[in-house]
VEXTORRO-692557 format. One record per atom (N, C-alpha, C, O, CB): residue number from 1; residue in three letters; chain; atom name; y, z, x. Coordinates in steps of 0.1 Angstrom, whole numbers, always signed. Each point is the difference from the previous one (the first is absolute). Glycine has a CB too. Layout:
REM VEXTORRO-692557
NUM;ALA;A;CA;Y;Z;X
...
This chain:
REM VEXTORRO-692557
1;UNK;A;N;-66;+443;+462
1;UNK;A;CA;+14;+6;+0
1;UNK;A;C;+2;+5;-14
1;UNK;A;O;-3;-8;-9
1;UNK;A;CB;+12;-8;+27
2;UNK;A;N;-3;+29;-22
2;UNK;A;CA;+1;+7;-9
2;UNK;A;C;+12;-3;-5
2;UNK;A;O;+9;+2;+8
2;UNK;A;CB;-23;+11;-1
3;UNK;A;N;+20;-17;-21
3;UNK;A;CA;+15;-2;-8
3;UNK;A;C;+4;+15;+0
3;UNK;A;O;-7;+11;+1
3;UNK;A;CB;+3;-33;-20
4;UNK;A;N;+16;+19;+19
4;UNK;A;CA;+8;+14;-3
4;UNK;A;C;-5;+9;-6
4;UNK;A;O;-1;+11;+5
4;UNK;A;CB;+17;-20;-5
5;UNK;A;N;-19;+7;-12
5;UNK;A;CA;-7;+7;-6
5;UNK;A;C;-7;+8;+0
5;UNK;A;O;+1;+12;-3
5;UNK;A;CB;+3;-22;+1
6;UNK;A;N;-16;+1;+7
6;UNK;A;CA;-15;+11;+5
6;UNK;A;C;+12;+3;+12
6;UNK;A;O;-2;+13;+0
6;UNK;A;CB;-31;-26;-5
7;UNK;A;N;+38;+13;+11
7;UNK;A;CA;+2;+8;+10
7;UNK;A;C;+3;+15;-3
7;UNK;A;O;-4;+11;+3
7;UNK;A;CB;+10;-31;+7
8;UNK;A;N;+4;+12;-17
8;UNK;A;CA;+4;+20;-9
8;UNK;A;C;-4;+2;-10
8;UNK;A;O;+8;+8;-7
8;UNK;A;CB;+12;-5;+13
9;UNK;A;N;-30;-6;-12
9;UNK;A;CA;-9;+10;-8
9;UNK;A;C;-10;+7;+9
9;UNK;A;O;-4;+12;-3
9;UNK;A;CB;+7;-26;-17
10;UNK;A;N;-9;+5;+31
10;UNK;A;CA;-7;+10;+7
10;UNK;A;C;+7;+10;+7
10;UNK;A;O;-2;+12;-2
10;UNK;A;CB;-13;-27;+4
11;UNK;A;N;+28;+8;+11
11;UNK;A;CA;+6;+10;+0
11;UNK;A;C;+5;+14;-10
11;UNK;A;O;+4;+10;+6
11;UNK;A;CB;-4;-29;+7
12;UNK;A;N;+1;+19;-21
12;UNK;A;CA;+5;+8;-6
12;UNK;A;C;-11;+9;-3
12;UNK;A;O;-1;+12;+3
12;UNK;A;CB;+20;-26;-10
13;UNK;A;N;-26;+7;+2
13;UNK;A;CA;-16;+9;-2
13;UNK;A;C;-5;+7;+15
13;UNK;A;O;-2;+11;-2
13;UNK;A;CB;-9;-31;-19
14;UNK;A;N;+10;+18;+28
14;UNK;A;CA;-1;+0;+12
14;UNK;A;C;+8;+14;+1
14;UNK;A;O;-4;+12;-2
14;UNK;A;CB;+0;-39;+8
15;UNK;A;N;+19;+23;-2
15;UNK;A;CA;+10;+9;+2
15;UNK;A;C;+0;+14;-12
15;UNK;A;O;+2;+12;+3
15;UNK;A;CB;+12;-36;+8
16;UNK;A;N;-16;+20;-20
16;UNK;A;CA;+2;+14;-11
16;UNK;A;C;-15;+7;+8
16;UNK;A;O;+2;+11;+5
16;UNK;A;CB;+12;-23;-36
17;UNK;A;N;-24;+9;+31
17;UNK;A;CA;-14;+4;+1
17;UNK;A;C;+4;+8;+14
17;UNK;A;O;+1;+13;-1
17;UNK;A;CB;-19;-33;-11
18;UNK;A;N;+21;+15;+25
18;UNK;A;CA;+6;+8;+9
18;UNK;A;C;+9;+7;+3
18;UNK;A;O;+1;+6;+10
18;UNK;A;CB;-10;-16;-8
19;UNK;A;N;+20;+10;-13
19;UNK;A;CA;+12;+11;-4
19;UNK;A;C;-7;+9;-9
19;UNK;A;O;+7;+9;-5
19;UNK;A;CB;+14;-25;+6
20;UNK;A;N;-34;+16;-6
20;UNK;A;CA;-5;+9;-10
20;UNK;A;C;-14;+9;+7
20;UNK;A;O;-6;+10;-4
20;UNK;A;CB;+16;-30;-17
21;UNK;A;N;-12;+14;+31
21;UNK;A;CA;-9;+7;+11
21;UNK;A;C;+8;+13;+6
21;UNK;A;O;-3;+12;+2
21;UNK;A;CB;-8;-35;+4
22;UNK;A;N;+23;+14;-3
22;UNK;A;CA;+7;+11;+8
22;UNK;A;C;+4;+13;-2
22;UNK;A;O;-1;+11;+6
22;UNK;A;CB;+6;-28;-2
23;UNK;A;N;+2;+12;-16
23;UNK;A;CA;+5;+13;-12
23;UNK;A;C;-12;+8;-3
23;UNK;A;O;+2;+12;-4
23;UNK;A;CB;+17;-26;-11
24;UNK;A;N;-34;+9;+16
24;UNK;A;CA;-11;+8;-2
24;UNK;A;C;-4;+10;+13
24;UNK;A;O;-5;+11;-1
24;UNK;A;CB;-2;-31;-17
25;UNK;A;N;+9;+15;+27
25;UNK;A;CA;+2;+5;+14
25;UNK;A;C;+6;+10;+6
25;UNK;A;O;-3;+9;+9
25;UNK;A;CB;+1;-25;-10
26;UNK;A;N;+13;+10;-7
26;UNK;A;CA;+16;+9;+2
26;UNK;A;C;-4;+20;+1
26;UNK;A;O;+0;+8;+9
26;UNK;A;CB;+18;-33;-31
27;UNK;A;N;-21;+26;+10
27;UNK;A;CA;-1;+19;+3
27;UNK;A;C;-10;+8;+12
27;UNK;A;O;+1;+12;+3
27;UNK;A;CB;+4;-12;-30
28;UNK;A;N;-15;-11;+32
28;UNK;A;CA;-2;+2;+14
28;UNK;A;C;+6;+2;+8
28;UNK;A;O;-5;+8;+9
28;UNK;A;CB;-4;-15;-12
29;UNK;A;N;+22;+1;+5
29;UNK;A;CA;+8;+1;+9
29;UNK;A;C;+13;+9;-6
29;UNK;A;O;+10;+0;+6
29;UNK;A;CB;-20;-23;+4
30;UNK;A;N;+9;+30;-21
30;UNK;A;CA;+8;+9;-3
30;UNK;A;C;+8;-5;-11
30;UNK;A;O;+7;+8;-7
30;UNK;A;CB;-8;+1;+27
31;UNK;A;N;+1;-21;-20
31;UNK;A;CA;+10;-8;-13
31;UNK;A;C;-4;+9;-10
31;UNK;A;O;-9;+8;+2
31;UNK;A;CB;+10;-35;+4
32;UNK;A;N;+6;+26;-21
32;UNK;A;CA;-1;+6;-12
32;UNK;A;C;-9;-15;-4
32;UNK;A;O;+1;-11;+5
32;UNK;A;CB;+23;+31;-9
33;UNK;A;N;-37;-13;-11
33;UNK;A;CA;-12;-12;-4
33;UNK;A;C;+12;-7;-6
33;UNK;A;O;+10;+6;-3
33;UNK;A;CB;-37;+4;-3
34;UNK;A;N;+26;-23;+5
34;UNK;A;CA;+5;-12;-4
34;UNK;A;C;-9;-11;-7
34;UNK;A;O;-5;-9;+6
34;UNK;A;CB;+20;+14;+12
35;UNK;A;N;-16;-4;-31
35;UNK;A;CA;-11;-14;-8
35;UNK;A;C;+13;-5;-9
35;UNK;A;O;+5;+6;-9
35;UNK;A;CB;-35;+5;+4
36;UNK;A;N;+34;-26;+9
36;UNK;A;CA;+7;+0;-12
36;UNK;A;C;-1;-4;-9
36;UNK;A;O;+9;-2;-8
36;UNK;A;CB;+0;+3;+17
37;UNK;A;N;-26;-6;-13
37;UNK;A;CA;-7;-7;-8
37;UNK;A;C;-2;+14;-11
37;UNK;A;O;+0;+1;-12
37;UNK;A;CB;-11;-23;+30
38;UNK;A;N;+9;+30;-10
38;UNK;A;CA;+0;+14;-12
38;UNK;A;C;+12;+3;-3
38;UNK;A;O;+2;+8;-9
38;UNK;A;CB;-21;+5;+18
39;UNK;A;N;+30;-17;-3
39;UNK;A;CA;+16;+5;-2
39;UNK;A;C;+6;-12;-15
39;UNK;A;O;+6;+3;-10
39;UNK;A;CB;+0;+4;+45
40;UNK;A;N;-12;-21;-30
40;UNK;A;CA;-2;-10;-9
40;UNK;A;C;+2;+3;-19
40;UNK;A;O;+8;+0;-9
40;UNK;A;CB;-24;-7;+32
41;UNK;A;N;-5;+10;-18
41;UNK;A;CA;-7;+6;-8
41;UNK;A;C;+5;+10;-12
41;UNK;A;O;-4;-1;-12
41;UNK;A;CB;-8;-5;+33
42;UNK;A;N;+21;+18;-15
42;UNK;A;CA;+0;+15;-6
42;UNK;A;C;+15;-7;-7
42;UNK;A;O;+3;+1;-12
42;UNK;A;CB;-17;+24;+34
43;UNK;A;N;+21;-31;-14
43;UNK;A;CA;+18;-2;-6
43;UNK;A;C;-2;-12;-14
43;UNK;A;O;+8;+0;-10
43;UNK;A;CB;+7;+1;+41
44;UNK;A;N;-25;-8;-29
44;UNK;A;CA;-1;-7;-12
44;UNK;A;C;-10;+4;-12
44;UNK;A;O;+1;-8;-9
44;UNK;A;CB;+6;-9;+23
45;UNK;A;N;-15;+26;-14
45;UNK;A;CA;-12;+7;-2
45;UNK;A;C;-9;-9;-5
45;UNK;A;O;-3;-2;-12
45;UNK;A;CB;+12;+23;+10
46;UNK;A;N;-14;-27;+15
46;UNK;A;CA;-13;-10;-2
46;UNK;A;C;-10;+3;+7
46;UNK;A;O;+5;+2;+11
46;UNK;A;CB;+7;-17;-16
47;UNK;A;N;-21;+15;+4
47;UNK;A;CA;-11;+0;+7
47;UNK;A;C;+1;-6;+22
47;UNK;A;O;+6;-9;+6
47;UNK;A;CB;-15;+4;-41
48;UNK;A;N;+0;+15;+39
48;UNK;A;CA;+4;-3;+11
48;UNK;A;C;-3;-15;+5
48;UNK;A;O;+10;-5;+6
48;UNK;A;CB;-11;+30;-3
49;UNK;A;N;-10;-33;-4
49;UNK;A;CA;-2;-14;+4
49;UNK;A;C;+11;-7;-5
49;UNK;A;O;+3;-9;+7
49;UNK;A;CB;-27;+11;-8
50;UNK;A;N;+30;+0;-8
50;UNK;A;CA;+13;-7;-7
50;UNK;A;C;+11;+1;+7
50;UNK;A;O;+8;-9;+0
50;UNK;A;CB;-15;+15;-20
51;UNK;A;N;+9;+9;+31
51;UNK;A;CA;+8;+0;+11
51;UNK;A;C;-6;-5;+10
51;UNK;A;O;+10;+0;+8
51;UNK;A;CB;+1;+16;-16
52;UNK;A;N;-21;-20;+14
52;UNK;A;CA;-2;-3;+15
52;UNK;A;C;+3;-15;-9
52;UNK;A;O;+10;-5;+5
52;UNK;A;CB;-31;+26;+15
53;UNK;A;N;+16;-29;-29
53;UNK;A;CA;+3;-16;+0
53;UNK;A;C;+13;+2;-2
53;UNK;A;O;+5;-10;+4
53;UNK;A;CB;-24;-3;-13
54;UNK;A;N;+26;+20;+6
54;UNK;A;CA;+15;-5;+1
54;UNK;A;C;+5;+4;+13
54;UNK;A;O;+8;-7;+5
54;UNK;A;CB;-3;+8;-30
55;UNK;A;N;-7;+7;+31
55;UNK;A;CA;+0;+0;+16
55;UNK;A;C;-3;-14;+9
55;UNK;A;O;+9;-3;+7
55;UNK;A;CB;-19;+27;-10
56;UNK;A;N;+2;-30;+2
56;UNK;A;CA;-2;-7;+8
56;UNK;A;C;+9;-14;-11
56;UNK;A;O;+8;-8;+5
56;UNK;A;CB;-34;+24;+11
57;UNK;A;N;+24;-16;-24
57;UNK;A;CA;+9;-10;-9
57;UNK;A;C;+17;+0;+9
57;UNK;A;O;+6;-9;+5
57;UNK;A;CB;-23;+18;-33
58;UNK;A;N;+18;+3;+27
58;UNK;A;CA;+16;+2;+2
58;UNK;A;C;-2;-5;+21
58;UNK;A;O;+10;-4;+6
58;UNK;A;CB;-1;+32;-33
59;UNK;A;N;-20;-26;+32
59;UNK;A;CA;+4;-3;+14
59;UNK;A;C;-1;-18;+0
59;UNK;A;O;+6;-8;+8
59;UNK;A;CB;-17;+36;+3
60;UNK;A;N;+3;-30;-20
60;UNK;A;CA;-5;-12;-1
60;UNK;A;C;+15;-14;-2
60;UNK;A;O;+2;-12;+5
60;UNK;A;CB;-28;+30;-18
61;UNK;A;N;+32;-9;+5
61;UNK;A;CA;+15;-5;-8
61;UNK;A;C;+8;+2;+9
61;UNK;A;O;+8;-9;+1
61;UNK;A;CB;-9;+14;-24
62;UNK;A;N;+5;+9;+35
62;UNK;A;CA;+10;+0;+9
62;UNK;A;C;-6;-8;+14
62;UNK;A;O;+6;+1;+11
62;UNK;A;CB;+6;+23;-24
63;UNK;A;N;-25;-30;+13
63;UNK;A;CA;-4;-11;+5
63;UNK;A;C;+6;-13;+2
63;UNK;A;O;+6;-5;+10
63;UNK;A;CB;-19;+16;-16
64;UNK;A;N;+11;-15;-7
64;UNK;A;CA;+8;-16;-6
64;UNK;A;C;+14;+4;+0
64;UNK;A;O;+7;-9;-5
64;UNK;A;CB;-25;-1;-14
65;UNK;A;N;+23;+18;+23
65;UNK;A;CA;+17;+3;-5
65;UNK;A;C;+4;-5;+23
65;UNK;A;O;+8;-8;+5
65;UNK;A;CB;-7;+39;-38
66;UNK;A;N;-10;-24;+38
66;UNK;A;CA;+1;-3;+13
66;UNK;A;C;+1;-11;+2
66;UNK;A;O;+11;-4;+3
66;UNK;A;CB;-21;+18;+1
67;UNK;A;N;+0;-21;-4
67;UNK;A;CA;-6;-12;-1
67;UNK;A;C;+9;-17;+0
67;UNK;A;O;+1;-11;+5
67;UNK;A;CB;-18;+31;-18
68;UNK;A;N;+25;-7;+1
68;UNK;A;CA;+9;-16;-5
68;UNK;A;C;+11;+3;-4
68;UNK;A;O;+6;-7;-9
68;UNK;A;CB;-22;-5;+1
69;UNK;A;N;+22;+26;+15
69;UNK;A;CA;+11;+3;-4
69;UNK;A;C;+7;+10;+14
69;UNK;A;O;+10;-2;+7
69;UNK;A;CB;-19;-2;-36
70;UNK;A;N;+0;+15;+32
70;UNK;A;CA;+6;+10;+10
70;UNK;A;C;+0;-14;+14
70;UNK;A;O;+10;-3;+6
70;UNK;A;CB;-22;+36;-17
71;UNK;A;N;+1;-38;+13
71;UNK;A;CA;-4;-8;+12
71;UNK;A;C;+11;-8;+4
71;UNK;A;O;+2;+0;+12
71;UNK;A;CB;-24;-1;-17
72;UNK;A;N;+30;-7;-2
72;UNK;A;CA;+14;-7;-2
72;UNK;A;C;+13;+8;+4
72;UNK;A;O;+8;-5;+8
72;UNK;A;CB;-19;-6;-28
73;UNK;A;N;+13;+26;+15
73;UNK;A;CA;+12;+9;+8
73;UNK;A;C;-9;+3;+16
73;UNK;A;O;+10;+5;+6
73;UNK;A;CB;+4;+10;-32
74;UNK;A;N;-20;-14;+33
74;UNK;A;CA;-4;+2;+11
74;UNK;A;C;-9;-11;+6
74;UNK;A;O;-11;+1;+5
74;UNK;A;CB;+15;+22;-12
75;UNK;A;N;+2;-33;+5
75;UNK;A;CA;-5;-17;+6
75;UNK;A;C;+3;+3;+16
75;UNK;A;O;-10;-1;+8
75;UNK;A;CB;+20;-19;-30
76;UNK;A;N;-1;+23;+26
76;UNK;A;CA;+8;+3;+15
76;UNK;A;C;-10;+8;+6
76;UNK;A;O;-6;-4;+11
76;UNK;A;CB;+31;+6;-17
77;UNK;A;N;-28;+11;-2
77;UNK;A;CA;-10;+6;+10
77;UNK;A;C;-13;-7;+3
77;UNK;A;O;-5;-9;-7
77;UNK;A;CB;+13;+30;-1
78;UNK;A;N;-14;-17;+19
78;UNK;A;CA;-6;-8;+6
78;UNK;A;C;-16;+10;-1
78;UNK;A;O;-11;-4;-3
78;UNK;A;CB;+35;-9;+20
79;UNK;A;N;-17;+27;-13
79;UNK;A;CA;-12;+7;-3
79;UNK;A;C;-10;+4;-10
79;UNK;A;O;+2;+12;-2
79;UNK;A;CB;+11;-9;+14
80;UNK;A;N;-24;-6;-20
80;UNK;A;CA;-3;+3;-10
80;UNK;A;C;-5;+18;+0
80;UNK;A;O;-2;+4;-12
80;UNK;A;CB;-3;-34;+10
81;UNK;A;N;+5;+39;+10
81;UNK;A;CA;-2;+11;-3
81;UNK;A;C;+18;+5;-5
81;UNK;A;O;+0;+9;-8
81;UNK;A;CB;-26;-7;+26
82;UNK;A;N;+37;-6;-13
82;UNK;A;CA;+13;+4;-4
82;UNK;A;C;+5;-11;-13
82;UNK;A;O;+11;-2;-5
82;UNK;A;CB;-6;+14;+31
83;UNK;A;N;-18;-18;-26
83;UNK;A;CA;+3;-6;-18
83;UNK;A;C;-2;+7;-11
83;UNK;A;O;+7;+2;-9
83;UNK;A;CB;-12;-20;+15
84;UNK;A;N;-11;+21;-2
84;UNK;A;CA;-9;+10;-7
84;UNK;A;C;+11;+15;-2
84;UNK;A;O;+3;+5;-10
84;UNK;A;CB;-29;-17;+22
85;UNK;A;N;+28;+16;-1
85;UNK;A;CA;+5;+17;+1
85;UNK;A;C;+12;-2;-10
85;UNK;A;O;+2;+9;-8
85;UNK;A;CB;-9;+0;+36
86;UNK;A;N;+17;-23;-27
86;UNK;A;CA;+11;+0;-13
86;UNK;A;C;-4;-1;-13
86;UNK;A;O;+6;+4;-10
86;UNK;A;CB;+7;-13;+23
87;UNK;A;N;-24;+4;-12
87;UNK;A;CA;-2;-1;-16
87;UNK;A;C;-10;+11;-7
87;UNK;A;O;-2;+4;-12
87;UNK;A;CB;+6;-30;+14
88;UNK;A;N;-9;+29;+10
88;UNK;A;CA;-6;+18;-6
88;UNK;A;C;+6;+7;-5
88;UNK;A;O;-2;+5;-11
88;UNK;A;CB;-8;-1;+25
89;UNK;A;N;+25;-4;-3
89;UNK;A;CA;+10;+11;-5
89;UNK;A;C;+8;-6;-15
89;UNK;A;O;+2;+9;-8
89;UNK;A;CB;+2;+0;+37
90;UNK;A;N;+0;-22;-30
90;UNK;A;CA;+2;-3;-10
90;UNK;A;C;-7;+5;-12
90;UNK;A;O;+6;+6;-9
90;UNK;A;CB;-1;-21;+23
91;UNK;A;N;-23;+12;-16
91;UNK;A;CA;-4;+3;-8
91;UNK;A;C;+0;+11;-2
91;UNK;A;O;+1;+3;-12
91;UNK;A;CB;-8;-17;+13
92;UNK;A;N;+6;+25;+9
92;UNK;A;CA;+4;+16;-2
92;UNK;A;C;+14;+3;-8
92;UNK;A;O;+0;+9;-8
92;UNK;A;CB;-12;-3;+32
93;UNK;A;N;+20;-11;-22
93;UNK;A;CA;+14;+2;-1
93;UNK;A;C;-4;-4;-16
93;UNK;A;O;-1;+10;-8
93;UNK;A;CB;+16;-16;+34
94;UNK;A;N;-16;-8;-31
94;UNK;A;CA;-5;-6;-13
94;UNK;A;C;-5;+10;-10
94;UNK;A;O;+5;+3;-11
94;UNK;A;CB;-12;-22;+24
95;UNK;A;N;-4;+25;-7
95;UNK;A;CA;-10;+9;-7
95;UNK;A;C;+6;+14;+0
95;UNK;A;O;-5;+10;-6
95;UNK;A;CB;-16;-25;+14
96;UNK;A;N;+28;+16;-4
96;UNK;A;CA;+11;+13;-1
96;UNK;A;C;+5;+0;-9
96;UNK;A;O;+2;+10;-8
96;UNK;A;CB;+3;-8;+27
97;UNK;A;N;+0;-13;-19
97;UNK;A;CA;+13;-3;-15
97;UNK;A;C;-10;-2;-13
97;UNK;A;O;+2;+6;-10
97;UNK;A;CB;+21;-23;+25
98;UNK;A;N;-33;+9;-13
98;UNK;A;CA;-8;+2;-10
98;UNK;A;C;-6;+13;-4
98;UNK;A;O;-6;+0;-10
98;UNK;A;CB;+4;-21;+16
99;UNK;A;N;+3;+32;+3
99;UNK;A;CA;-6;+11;-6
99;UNK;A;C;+11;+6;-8
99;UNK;A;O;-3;+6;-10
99;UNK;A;CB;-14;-3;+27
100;UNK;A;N;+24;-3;-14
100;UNK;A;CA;+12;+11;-5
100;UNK;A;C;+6;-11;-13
100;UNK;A;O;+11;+3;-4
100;UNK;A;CB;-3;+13;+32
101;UNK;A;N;-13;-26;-32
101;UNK;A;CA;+5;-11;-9
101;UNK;A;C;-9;+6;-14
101;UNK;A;O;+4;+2;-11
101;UNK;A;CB;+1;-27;+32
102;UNK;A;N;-20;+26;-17
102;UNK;A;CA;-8;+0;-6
102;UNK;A;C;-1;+18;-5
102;UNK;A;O;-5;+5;-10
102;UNK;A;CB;-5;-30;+23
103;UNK;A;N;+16;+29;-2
103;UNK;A;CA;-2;+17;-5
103;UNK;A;C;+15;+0;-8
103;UNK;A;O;+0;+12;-4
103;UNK;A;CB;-15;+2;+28
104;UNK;A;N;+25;-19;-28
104;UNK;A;CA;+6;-1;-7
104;UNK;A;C;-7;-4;-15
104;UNK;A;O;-3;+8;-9
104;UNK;A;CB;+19;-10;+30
105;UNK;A;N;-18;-10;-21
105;UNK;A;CA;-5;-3;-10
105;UNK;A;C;-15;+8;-8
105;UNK;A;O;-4;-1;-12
105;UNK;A;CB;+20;-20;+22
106;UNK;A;N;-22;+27;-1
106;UNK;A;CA;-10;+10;-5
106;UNK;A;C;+3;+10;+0
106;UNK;A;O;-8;+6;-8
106;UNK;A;CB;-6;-16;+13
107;UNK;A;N;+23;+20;+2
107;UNK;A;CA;+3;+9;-6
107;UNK;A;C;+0;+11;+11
107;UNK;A;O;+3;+12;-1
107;UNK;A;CB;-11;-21;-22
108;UNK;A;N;+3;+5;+33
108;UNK;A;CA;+1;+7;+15
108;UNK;A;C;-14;-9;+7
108;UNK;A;O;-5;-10;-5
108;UNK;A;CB;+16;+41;-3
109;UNK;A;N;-13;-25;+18
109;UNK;A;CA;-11;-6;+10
109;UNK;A;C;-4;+13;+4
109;UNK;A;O;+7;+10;+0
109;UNK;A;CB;+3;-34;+10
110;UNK;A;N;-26;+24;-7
110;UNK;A;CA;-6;+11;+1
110;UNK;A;C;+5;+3;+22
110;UNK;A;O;+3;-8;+8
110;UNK;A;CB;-29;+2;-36
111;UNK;A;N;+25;+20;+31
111;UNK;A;CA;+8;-1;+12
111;UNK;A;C;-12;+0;+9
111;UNK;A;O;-12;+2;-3
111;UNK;A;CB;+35;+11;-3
112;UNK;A;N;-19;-16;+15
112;UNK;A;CA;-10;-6;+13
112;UNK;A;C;-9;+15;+7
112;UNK;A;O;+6;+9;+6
112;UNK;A;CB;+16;-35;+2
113;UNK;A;N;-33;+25;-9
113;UNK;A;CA;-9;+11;+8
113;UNK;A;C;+5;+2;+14
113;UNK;A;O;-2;-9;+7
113;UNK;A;CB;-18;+3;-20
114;UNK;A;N;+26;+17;+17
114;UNK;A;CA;+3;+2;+18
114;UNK;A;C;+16;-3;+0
114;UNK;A;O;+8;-4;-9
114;UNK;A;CB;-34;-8;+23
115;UNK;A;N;+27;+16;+2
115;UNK;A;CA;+12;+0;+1
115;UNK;A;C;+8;-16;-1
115;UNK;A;O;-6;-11;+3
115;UNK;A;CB;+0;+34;+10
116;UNK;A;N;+20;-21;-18
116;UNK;A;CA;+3;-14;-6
116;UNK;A;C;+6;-9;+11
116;UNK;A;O;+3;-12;-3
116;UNK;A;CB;+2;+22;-22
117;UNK;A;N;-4;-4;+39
117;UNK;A;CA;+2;-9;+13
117;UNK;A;C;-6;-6;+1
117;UNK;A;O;+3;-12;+0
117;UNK;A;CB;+3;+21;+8
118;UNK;A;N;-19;-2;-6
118;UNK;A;CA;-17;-5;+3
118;UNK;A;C;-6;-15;-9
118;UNK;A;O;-9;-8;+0
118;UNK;A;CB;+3;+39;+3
119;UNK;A;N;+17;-27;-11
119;UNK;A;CA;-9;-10;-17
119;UNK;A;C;+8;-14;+8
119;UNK;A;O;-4;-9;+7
119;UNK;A;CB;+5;+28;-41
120;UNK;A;N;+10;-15;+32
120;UNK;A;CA;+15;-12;+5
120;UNK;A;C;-6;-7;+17
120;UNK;A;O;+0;-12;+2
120;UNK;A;CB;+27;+31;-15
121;UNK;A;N;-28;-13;+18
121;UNK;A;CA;-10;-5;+17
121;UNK;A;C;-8;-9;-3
121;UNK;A;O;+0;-12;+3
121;UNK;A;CB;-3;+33;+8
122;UNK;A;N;-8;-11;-20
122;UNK;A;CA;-15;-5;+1
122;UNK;A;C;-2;-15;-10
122;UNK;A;O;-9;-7;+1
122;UNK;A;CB;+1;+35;+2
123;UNK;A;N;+24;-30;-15
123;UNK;A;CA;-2;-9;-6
123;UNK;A;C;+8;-13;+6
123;UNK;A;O;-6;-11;-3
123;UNK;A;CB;+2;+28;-16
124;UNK;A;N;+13;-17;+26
124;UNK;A;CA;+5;-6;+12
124;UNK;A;C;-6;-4;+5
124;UNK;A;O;-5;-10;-4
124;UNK;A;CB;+16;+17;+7
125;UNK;A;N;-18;+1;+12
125;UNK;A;CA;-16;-7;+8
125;UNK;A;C;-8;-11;-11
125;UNK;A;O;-2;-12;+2
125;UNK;A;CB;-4;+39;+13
126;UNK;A;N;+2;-19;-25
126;UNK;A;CA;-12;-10;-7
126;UNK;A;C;+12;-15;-2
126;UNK;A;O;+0;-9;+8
126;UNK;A;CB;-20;+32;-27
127;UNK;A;N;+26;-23;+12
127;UNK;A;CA;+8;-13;-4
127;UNK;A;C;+10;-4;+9
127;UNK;A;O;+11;-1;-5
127;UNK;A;CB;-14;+7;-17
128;UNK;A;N;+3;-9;+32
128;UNK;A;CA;-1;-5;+16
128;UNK;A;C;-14;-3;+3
128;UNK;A;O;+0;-12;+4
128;UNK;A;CB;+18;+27;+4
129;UNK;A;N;-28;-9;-8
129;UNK;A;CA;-13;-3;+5
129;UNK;A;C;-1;-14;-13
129;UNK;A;O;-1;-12;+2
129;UNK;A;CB;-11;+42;+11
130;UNK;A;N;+12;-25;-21
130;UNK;A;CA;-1;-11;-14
130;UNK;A;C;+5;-14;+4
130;UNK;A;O;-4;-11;+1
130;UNK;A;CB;+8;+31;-19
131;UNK;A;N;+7;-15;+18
131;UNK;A;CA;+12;-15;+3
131;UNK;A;C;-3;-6;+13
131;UNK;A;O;+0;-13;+1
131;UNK;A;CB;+21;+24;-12
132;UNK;A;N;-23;-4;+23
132;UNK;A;CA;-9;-8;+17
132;UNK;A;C;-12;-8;-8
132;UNK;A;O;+1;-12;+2
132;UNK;A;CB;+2;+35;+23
133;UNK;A;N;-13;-19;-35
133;UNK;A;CA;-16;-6;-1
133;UNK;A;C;+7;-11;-7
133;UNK;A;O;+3;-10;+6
133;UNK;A;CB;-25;+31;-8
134;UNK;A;N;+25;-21;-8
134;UNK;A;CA;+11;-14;-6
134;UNK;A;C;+6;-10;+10
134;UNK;A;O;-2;-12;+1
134;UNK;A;CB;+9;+28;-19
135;UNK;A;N;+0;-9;+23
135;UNK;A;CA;+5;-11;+8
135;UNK;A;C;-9;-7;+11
135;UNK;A;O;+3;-12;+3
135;UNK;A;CB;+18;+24;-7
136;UNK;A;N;-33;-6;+11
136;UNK;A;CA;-5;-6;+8
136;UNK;A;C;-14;-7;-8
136;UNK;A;O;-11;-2;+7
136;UNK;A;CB;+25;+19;+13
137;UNK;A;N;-12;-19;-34
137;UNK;A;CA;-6;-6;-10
137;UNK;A;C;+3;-10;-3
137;UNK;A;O;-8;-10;-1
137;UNK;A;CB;+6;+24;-4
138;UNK;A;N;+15;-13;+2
138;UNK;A;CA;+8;-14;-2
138;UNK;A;C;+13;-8;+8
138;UNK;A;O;+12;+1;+3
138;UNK;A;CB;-19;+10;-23
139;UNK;A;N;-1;-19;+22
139;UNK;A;CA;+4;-10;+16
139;UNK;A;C;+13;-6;-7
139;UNK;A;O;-4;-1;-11
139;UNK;A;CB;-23;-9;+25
140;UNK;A;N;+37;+7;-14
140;UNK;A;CA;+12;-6;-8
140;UNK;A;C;-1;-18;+7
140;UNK;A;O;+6;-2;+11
140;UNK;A;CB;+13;+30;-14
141;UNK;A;N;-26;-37;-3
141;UNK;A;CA;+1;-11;+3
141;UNK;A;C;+12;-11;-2
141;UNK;A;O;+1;-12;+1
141;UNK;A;CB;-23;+21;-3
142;UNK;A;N;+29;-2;+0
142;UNK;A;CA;+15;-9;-2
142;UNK;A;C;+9;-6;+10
142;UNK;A;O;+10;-6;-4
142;UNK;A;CB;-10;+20;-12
């Protein structure tokens, strides 16, 4: 049996790796390209390996935040895919505010390749898909 923990660090590793497939996927199906390890990468100007570990760092951290914090407001639900799908959208919502926090304090944010529906959809689906692999990661033993 796995501690919380390892649950959501693998989950999370897990979940970012298959929210990061997808977005790689995505312009097959017409989406606009989406890396946000290169989006990372270019906004802090570091080197790109420097953005994919903090990619998975940052899925790694809205893991443990699940874990031991989102899992507690949605105790009631029973479902773990409509646990997952809230805290996707959560973290979408999160990471929203953090963009426009951070493009303040740097000085703008570079604008998203493709149309900006397509970006807003396609970043939704992934962090929903993100937030379901998490949750069906981490079992809430309480």
């Amino acid at each position: 049996m796995k501690t919380k923990i390892q649950q959501s660090v693998l989950g999370g590793i897990v979940g970012t790796a298959v929210m990061t497939m997808i977005m790689f996927v995505a312009p097959l199906m017409g989406m606009p390209k989406m890396n946000p390890a290169e989006m990372l990468a270019g906004m802090l100007g570091l080197p790109l390996f420097i953005g994919w570990v903090m990619h998975f760092m940052i899925g790694v951290v809205f893991a443990l935040a699940y874990a031991f914090l989102f899992i507690r407001l949605v105790a009631k639900i029973s479902s773990s895919i409509l646990k997952g799908s809230l805290f996707g959208l959560a973290v979408f919502v999160f990471a929203q505010i953090m963009m426009v926090v951070m493009g303040a304090v740097m000085g703008g944010m570079p604008s998203p390749a493709g149309n900006m529906v397509l970006v807003i959809i396609g970043s939704i689906m992934g962090h929903i898909i993100y937030g379901i692999v998490v949750a069906l990661f981490v079992i809430n033993k309480e």
